[in-house]
C-alpha positions as CSV (number, residue, x, y, z in Angstrom):
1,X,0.0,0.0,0.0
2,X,2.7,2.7,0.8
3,X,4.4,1.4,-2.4
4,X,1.5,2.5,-4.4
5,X,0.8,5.9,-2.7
6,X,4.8,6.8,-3.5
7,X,4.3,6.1,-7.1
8,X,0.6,8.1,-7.3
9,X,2.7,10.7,-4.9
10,X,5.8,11.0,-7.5
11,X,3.5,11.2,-10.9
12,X,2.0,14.0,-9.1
13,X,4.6,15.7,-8.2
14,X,5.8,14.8,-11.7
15,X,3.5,16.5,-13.3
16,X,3.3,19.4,-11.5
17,X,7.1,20.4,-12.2
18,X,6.3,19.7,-15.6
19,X,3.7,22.1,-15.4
20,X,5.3,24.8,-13.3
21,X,8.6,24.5,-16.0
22,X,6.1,25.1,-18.8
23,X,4.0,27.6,-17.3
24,X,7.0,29.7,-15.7
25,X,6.6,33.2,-15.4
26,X,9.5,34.4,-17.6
27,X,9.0,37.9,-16.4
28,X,8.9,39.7,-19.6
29,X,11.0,42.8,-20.8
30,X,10.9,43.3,-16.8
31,X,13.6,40.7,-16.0
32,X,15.4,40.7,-19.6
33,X,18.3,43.1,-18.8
34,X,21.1,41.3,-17.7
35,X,23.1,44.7,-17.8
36,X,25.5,45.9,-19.9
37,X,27.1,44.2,-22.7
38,X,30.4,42.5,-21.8
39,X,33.8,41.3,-23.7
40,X,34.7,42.3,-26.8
41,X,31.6,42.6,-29.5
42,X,30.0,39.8,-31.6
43,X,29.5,39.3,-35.2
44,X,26.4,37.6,-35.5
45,X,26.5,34.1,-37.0
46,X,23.4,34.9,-39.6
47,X,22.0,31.4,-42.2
48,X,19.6,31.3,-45.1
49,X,16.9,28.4,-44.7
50,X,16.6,25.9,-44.1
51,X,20.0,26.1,-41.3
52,X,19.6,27.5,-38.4
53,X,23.0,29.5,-36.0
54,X,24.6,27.2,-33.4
55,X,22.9,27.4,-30.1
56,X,24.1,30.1,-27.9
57,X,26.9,28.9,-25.5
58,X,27.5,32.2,-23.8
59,X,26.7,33.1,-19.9
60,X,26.6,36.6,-20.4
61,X,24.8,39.2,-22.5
62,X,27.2,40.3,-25.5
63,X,27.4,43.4,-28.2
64,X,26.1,41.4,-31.1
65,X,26.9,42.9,-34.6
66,X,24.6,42.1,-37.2
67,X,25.4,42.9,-40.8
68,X,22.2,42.0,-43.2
69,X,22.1,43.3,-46.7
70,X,18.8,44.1,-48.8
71,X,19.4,42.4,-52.5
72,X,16.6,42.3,-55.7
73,X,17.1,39.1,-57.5
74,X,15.2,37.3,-60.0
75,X,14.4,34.0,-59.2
76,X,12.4,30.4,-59.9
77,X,9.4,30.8,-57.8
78,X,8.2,27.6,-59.5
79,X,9.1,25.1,-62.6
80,X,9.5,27.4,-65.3
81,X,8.4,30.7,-63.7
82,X,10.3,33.6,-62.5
83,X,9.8,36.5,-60.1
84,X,11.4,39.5,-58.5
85,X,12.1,39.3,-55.1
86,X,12.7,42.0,-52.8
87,X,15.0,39.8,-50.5
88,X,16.8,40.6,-46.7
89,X,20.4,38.2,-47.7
90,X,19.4,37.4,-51.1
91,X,16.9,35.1,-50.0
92,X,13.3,34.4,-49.0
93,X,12.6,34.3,-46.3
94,X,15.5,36.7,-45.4
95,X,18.2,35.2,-43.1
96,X,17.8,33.4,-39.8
97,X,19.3,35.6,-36.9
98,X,19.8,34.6,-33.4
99,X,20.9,36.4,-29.9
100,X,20.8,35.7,-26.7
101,X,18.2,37.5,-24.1
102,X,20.3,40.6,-22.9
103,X,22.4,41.2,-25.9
104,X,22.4,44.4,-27.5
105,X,22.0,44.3,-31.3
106,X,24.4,46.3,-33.2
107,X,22.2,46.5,-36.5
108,X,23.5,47.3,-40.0
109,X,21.2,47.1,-42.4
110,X,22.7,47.6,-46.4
111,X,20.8,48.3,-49.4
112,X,22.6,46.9,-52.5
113,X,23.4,49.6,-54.9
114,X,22.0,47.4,-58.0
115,X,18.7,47.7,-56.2
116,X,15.7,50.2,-57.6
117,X,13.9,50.5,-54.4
118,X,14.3,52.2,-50.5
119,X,13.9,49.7,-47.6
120,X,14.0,49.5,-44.0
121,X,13.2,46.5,-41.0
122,X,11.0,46.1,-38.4
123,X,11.7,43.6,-36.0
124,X,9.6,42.9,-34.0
125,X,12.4,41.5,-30.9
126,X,12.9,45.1,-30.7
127,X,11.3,47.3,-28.4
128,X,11.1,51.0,-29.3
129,X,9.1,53.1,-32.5
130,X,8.6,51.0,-35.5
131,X,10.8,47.7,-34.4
132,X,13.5,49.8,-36.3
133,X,12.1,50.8,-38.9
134,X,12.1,54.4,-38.0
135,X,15.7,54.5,-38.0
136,X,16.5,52.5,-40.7
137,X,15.2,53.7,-43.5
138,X,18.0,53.2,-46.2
139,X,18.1,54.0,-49.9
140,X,20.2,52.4,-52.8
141,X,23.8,52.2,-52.1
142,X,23.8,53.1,-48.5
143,X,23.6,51.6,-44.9
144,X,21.8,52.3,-42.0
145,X,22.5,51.5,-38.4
146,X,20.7,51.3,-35.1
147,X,21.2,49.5,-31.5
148,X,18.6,47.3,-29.9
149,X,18.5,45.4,-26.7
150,X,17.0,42.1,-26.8
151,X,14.9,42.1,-24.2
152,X,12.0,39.7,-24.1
153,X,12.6,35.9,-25.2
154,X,11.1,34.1,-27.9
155,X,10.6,33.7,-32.1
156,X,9.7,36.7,-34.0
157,X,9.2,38.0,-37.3
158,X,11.1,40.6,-39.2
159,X,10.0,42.6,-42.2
160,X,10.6,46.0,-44.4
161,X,8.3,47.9,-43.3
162,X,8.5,50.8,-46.3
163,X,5.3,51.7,-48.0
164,X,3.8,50.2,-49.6
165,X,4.7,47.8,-47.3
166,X,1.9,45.2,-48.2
167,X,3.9,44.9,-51.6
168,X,7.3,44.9,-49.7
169,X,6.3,41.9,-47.8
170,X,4.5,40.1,-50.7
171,X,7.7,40.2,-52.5
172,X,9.3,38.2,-49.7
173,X,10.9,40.7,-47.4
174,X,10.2,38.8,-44.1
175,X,12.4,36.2,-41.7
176,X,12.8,35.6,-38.3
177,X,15.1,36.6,-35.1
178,X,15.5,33.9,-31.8
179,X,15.8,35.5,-28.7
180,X,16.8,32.6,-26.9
181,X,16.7,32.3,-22.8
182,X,20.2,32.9,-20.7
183,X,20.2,29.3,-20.0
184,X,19.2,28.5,-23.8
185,X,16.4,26.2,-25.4
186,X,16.4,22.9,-24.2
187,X,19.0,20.7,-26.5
188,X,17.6,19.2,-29.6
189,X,19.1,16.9,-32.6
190,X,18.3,19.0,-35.5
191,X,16.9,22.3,-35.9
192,X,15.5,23.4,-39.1
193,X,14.2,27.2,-40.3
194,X,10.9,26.9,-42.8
195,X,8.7,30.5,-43.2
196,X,5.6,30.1,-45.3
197,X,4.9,33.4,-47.1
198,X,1.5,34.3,-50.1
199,X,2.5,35.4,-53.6
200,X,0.5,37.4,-55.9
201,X,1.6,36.9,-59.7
202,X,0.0,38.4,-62.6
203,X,-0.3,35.2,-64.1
204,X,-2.5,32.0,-62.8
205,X,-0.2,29.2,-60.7
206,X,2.4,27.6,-62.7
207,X,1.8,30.2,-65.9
208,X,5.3,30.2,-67.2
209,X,7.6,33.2,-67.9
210,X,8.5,36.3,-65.6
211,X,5.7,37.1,-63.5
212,X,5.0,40.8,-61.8
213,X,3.3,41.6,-58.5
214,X,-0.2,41.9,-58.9
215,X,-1.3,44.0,-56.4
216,X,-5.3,43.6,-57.1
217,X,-4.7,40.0,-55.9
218,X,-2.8,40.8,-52.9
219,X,-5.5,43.7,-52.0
220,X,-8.2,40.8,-52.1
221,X,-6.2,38.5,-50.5
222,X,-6.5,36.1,-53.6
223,X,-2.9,34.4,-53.3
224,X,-1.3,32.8,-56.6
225,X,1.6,30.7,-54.5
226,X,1.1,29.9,-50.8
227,X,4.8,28.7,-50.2
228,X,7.6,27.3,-47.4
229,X,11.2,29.5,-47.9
230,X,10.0,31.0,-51.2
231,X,9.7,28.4,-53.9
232,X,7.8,25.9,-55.1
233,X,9.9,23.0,-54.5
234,X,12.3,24.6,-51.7
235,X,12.0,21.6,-49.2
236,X,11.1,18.8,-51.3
237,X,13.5,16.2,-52.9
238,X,17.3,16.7,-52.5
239,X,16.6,19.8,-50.8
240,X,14.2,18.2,-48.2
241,X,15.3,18.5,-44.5
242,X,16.5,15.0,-42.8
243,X,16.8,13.5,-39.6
244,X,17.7,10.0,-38.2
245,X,14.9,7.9,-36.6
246,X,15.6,8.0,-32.9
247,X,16.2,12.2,-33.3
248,X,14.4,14.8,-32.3
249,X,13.4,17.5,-34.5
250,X,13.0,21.2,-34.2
251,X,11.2,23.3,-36.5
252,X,11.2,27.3,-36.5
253,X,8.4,28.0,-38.6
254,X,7.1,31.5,-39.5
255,X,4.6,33.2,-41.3
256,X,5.5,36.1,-43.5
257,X,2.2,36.5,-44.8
258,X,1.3,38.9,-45.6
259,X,-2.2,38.1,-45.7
260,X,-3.1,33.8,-45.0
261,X,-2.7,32.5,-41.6
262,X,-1.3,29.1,-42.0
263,X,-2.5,25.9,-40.9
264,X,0.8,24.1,-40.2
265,X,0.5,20.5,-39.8
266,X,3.3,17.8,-40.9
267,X,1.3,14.7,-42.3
268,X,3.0,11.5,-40.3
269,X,3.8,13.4,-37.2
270,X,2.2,14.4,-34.0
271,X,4.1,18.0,-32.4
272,X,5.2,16.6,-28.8
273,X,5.9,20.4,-28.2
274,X,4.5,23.4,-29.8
275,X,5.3,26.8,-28.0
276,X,2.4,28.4,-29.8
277,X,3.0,32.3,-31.3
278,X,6.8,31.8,-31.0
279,X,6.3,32.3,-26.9
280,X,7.5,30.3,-24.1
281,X,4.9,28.4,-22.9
282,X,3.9,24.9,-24.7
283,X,1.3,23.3,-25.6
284,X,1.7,19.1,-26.0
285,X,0.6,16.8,-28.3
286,X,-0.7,18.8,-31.1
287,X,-2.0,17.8,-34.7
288,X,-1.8,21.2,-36.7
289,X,-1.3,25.2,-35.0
290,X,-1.8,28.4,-36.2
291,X,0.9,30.6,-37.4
292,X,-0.3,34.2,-38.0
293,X,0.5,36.2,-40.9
294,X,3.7,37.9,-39.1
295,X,3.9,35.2,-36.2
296,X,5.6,32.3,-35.6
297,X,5.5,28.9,-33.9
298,X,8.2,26.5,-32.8
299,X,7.4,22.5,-33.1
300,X,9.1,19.7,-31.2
301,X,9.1,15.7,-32.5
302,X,10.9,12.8,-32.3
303,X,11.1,10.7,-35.0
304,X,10.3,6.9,-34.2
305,X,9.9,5.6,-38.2
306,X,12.3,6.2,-41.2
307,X,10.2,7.1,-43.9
308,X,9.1,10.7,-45.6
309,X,7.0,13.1,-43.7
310,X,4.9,16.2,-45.4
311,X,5.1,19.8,-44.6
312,X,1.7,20.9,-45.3
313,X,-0.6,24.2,-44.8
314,X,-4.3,21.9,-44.2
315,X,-5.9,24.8,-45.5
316,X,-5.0,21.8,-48.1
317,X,-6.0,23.5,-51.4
318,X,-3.0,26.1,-50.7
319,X,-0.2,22.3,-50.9
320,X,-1.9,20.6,-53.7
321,X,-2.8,23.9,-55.8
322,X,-0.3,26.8,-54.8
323,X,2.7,24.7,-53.7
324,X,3.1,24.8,-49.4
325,X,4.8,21.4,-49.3
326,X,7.8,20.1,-47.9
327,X,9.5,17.1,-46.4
328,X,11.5,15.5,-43.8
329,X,12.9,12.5,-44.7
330,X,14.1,10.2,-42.1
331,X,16.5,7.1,-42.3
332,X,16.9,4.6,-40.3
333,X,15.3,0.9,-39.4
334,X,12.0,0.2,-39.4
335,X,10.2,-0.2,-36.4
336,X,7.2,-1.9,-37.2
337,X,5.4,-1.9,-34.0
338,X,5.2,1.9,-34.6
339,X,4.4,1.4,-37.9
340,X,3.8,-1.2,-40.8
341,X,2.5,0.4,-43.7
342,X,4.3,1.3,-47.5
343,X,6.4,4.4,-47.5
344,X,5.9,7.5,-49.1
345,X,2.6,7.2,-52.3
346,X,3.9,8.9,-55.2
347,X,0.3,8.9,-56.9
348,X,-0.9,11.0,-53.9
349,X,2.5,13.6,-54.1
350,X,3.2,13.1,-57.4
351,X,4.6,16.0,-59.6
352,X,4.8,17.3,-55.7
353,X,7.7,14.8,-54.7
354,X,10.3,16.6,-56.3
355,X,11.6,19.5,-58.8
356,X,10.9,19.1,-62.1
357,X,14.2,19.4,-64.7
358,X,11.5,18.0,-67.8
359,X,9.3,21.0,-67.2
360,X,11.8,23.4,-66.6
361,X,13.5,22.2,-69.7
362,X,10.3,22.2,-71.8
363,X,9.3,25.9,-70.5
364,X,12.2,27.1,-71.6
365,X,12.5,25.6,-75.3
366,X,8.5,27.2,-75.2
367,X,10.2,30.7,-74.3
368,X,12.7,30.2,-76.8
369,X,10.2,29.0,-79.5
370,X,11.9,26.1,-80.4
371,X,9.6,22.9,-78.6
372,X,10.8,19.6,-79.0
373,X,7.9,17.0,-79.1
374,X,10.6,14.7,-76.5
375,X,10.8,17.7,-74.2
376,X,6.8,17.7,-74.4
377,X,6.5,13.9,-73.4
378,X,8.9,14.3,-70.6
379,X,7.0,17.1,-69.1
380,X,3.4,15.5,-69.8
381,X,4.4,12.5,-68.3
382,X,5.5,14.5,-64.9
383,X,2.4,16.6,-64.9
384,X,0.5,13.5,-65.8
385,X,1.4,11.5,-63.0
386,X,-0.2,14.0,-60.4
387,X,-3.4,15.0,-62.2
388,X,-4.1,12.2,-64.0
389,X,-2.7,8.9,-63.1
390,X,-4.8,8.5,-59.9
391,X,-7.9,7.6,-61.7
392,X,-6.7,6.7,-65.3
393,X,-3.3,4.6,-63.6
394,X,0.0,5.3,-64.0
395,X,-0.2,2.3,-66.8
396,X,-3.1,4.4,-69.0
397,X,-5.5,1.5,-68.5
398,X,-7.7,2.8,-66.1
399,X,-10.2,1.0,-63.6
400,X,-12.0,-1.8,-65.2
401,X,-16.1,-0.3,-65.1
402,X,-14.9,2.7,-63.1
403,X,-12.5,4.9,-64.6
404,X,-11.9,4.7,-68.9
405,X,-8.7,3.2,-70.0
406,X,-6.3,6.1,-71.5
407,X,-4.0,3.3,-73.7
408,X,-5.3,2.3,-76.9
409,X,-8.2,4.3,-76.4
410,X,-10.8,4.7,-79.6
411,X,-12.6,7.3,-77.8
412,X,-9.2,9.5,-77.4
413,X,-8.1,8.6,-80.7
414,X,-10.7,9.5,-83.0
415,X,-11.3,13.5,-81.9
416,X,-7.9,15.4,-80.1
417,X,-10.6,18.7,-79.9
418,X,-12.8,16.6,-78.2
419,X,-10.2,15.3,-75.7
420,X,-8.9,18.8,-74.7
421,X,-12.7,19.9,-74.3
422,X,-13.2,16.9,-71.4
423,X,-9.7,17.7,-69.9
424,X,-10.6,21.7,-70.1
425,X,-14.3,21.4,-68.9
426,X,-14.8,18.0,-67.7
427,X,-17.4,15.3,-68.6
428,X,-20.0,13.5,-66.6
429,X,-22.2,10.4,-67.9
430,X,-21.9,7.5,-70.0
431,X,-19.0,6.7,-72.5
432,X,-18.0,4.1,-74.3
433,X,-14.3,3.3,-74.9
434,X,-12.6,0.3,-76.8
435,X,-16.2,-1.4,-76.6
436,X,-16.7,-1.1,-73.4
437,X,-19.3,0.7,-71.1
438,X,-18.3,3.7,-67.9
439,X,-20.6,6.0,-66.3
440,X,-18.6,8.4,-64.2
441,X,-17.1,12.1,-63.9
442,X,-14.3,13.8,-64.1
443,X,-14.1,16.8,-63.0
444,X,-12.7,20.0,-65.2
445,X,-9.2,20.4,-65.2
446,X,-9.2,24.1,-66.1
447,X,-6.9,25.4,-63.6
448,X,-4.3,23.9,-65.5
449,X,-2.5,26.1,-67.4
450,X,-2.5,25.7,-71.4
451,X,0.9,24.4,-72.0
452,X,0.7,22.2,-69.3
453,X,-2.4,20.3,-70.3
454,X,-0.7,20.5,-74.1
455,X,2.5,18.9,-72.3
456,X,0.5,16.2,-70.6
457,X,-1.7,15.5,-73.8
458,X,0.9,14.9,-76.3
459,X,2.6,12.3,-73.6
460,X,-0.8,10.7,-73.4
461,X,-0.7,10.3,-77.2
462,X,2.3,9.3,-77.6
463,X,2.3,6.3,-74.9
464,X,0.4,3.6,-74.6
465,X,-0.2,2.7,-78.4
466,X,-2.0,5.7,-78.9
467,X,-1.7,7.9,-82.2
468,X,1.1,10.2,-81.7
469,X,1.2,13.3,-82.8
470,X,1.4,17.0,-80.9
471,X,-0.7,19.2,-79.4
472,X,0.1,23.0,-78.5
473,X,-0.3,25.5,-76.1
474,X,-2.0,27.0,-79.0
475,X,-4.6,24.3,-79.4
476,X,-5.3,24.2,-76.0
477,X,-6.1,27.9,-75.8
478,X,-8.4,28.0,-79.1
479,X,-10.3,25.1,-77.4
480,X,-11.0,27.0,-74.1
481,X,-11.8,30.5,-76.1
482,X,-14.6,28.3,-78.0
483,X,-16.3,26.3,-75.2
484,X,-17.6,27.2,-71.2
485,X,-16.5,26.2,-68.1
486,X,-19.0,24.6,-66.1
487,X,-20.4,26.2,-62.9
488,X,-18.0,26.2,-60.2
489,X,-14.8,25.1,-62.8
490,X,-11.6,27.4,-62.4
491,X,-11.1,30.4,-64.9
């Protein structure tokens, strides 16, 4: 009997220090001047995403000297599409920056003299008028500098803060700044840096070429790209994070915005830790948090199963239609009392999984005018495999009395118009293909763009025993200037 009441005794004085450590009253700007600076200054060790500064080792606050220079670059923002960002390193998000409660921040803040535009930062670690921004306002070819002390601890945003400074943040202007404790954040096996920012392009998702701000969109909040570290394709593939099985992870996410609040969930995962708004409390065992626009959130797992886990916004349509995915892939042995199911479905990722080289290549022999029908089939077959193969199979030969076969098909070959009407506005009902009867739907797929159902048509007919033959952007378009979308279809 008094074994037992030890053992009810210690969980709950167990829990009750756990509670008290996360609940701790940090004491706020109050208790976060450790005095003044001391030893010789700092430079600040300063990393583009997804790496993340060394922990802090020092015992004492420190003059930290932070050099961060403003650059406008023109860069992929997807496969085949370009866009001008306004970038803090060169960048987006801008680069990761970390002090330790107490420091003071010796900020210089350059604005490359190749740039067109005046810029400044506001950060919001800093406590005085504008987080900065009123002292840093720096034109072309100069630098600004100001002092800070970090007082309160925690994740936060930083951002140019110039008007219009909607359109300064939609071009990617953001990143974040740790304040980390005196004694530091407890000790972790990998720390990763992933911001999710909204993109506002002239052109629809994926629509090749250079693509300008549109700041109509941006004003209604109707995002082209909703994306993690400022491409399509950032964390995904060679460039997805990693960690062993057995490690546990740590992820600084923020939210540049600067409009959509993200959702931010990692499919195969449950957060142990999530100190919620970039604060110092935590919440435990969490599915999916909320990262404001201009917020920030920092997650905690440990990995138990090798395998690929997915970076996702679950406002879902903003992964599978504007590009917020990632991955952390994890190596290691299987534990199959965790976990016994197939690794990572490429039907359900698809053209998602990884960077594509065939529709790079193909977009650019388009820009150039000089389309090889090889280059088309690479690319259709990519794009095929994540809009079409989940229904119509990887192989082309479809479900038998669900979905119609694509291979050999009678149907597909006797009417290409007819083909790009279905994939452009969708079809519902009976049809008959290679003799055979199918009553189903499929939906439009007009928010594809024209050369990309063109890409994935002419792979279609050239696989499978199908005709052959090429179809073009062209063709595409004159179909969907001659016919209506359904209700409800995309423009």
């Amino acid at each position: 009997m008094k074994t037992r009441l030890k053992f009810v005794m210690a969980l709950v004085l167990g829990a009750s220090l756990a509670c008290s450590q996360s609940n701790q009253d940090t004491g706020g700007s109050a208790k976060g001047d450790f005095g003044p600076p001391k030893g010789e200054p700092v430079e600040a060790e300063i990393t583009s995403a997804p790496a993340v500064p060394a922990p802090i080792k020092r015992d004492h606050p420190a003059k930290l000297v932070v050099h961060l220079e403003v650059k406008e670059v023109t860069k992929p923002i997807a496969d085949g599409v370009e866009y001008t960002f306004w970038t803090f390193g060169g960048d987006v998000p801008g680069k990761f920056i970390r002090v330790r409660q107490g420091d003071t921040v010796e900020f210089h803040l350059q604005n490359h003299p190749d740039n067109k535009m005046p810029h400044n930062i506001d950060l919001h670690a800093v406590t005085g008028p504008g987080g900065g921004a009123a002292s840093s306002f720096t034109a072309p070819g100069h630098e600004s500098q100001f002092t800070f002390k970090a007082l309160n601890q925690g994740l936060y945003v930083y951002h140019c803060a110039t008007a219009p400074v909607g359109m300064h943040i939609a071009n990617g202007m953001y990143g974040l700044i740790l304040v980390e404790p005196p004694q530091g954040l407890p000790p972790v096996d990998r720390e990763y840096y992933v911001m999710q920012g909204d993109f506002y392009t002239v052109g629809k998702y994926r629509e090749k070429g250079l693509q300008p701000f549109d700041m109509q969109k941006a004003i209604e909040e109707n995002a082209t790209y909703v994306l993690f570290n400022g491409s399509e394709g950032s964390l995904v593939g060679d460039k997805a994070i990693k960690a062993k099985v057995g490690e546990t992870v740590r992820l600084f996410v923020g939210n540049g915005g600067p409009n959509l609040v993200s959702s931010f969930h990692v499919i195969g995962e449950v957060f142990d830790k999530v100190y919620t708004e970039g604060g110092t409390k935590y919440q435990e065992n969490v599915q999916t948090t909320l990262v404001p626009a201009g917020g920030s959130a920092i997650v905690e797992f440990k990995v138990e199963v090798p395998g690929t886990t997915i970076l996702v916004d679950h406002s879902i349509f903003r992964t599978f239609n504007k590009g917020a995915l990632g991955m952390l892939k994890v190596e290691g042995p299987d534990n199959k009392e965790v976990y016994s199911g197939k690794e990572i479905d490429s039907v359900y990722l698809a053209d998602k999984a990884a960077p594509s080289t065939a529709v790079s290549v193909a977009s650019e022999q388009m820009k150039k005018g000089n389309l090889t029908l090889d280059a088309q089939i690479k690319a259709g077959q990519n794009l095929f495999m994540g809009t079409c193969s989940t229904c119509h199979q990887a192989d082309g030969k479809g479900v038998e009395g669900v979905f119609p076969p694509l291979a050999g098909s009678d149907f597909l070959n006797a009417d290409k118009a007819r083909t790009m009407g279905i994939v452009i506005n969708g079809k519902s009902g009976p049809v008959t293909v290679n003799g055979k009867d199918f009553n189903s739907v499929m939906p439009p797929m007009s928010q594809l763009n024209d050369d990309e159902i063109a890409n994935i048509l002419t792979y279609v007919y050239n696989s499978w025993g199908n005709s052959g033959g090429q179809i073009t952007p062209a063709d595409v378009k004159a179909v969907r200037d001659q016919t209506t979308r359904p209700p409800g279809a995309a423009k």
